[in-house]
Structure formats: C-alpha cells, structure tokens
Residue, then its C-alpha position, 0 to 999 in steps of 0.5 A: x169888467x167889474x163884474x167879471x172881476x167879482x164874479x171870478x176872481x177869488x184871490x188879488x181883486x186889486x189886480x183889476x185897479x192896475x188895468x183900469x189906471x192902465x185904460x185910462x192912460x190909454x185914452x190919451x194915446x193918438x195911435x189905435x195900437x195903444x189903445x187896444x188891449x186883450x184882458x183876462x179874469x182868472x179866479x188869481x187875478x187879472x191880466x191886462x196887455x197890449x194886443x199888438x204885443x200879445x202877437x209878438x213873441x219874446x214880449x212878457x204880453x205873448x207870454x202872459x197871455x198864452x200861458x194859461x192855455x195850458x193851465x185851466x183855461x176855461x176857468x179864464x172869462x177873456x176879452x178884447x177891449x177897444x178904449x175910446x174915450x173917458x167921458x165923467x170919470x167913466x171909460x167909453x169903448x168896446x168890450x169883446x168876449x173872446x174865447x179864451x182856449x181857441x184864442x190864445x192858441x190862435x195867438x201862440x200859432x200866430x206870433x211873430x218874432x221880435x226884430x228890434x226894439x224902439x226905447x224912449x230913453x230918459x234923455x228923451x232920444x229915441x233909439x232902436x236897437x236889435x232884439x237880440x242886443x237888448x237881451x244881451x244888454x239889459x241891465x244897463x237900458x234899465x237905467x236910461x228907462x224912464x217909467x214913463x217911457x215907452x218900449x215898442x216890440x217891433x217884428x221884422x215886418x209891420x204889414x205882417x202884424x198887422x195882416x195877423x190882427x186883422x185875421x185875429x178881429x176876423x175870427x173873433x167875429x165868428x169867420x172860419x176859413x172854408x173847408x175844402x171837400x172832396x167830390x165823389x170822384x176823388x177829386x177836388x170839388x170841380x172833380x179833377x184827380 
C-alpha cells in the first residue's frame, strides 16, 4: 500500500497513516466485518472504509466510496484488504486489486438502506435507535458518543447484506453471470417461443 500511495498520490501523503492506524486497530476486532476494508489511492489522497458500510446507503462509507465514480475513476488504484494479523510491527492479510469504475457501480447499484443504528453510548449502554431518528437527533448523540465507541449502520435485513458481499467477493474473483442466448428459433435455448 505504500507504494501505491507513492506512486499515485500527489497531494495529502499523510492520508495513508490514518488508514494504517485504522488497520492496526482492526487486528483486534473478533468479528470478520470489522476487519475488512475497501482502500482507494487518488492522486488527493487516500480512502479507507469499512466494506459492510460501503453497501450500506446513508453511511459517509457508501458516499465515499461511490463518489469517485463520477469524478476520474480511472485515475483511482482500489483495493479490498482483509487484515489478518500484526506480527513485528507489520500487518498481515489479503490485498485484492479491485476495479475501481465496474466496482464502485456495482456497489451503488447494490446498497441497501439504513434501517437503524446500533451506538455504544459513553455510559457504556448499547442502543439501537431507527435511522431516520438518529438523522432527526443528531446533534445530542454527538455528545453521548465516545471516540471510541463504535457506530454500527444496520439494513433492514442482514441475510441481505451479507448475500450482496458475497456477490461482490464473487465478481471480484472474476465471475459474471451467464448470458442467456437465443436459438435460431426465436426461442430460448431449448427453442421454446
């Protein structure tokens, strides 16, 4: 990931040690989703997000990361990184070179709504609250978040999300679904009308 950083990002270098601190956090997560992220090197920077909440609209995640689709793509080098473990200092896992235009479109077609919210608030209570509730009252969950509390974007259906990555891990290893043809008949392929 260095190297792509150096490589091509021109402006806002430093954008790369925020995603590395993000990483390195991640190694201590139990659940997998934690520990899967989509990275992106542009030549202002880099972006590092969470792929669960990338599937998820209303999230800053899903609007990160599809809206470049429209703003030079192929100037973006994008990954999806699977962070295993920290062994001397250095981050072990899976780097997979994504891309980007086809990605990010297949990501906004697929999102799902946000449902709810689940928030650790600073009194260590866990709440889930609707989406559309969090939206109208904002301002005072700000306060009862802790930096290091954790904000979970939840869709209406997890089977759903999961089903959508799953579809997304199959794409990215190169499947495209199968083309129906039509026989000479006019027909399907068993030549029915």
């Amino acid at each position: 990931m260095e190297s792509v950083t150096a490589r091509v990002v021109r402006h806002y270098r430093q954008d790369f040690e925020y995603d590395r601190a993000k990483l390195r956090d991640a190694v201590s997560e139990h659940d997998i989703e934690n520990r899967v992220f989509y990275w992106m090197a542009r030549p202002s920077g880099t972006w590092c997000v969470l792929e669960r909440s990338a599937f998820l609209k209303e999230t800053s995640a899903h609007a990160i990361w599809t809206h470049y689709l429209y703003m030079n793509p192929n100037e973006i080098e994008a990954y999806r990184i699977v962070v295993e473990s920290l062994r001397d200092g250095r981050l072990f896992g899976s780097v997979i070179k994504l891309e980007y235009p086809a990605q990010a479109k297949r990501v906004e077609q697929n999102a799902l709504p946000t449902k709810e919210i689940e928030l650790c608030l600073r009194s260590g209570r866990m709440t889930t609250i609707p989406y559309a509730e969090f939206q109208a009252r904002r301002e005072p969950f700000a306060y009862e978040l802790d930096s290091t509390c954790r904000v979970r974007y939840c869709p209406e259906s997890e089977a759903e999300l999961r089903k959508v990555i799953w579809m997304e891990h199959r794409y990215q290893k190169g499947w495209e679904p199968k083309k129906h043809s039509i026989g000479r008949t006019g027909g399907d392929e068993r030549g029915r009308r």
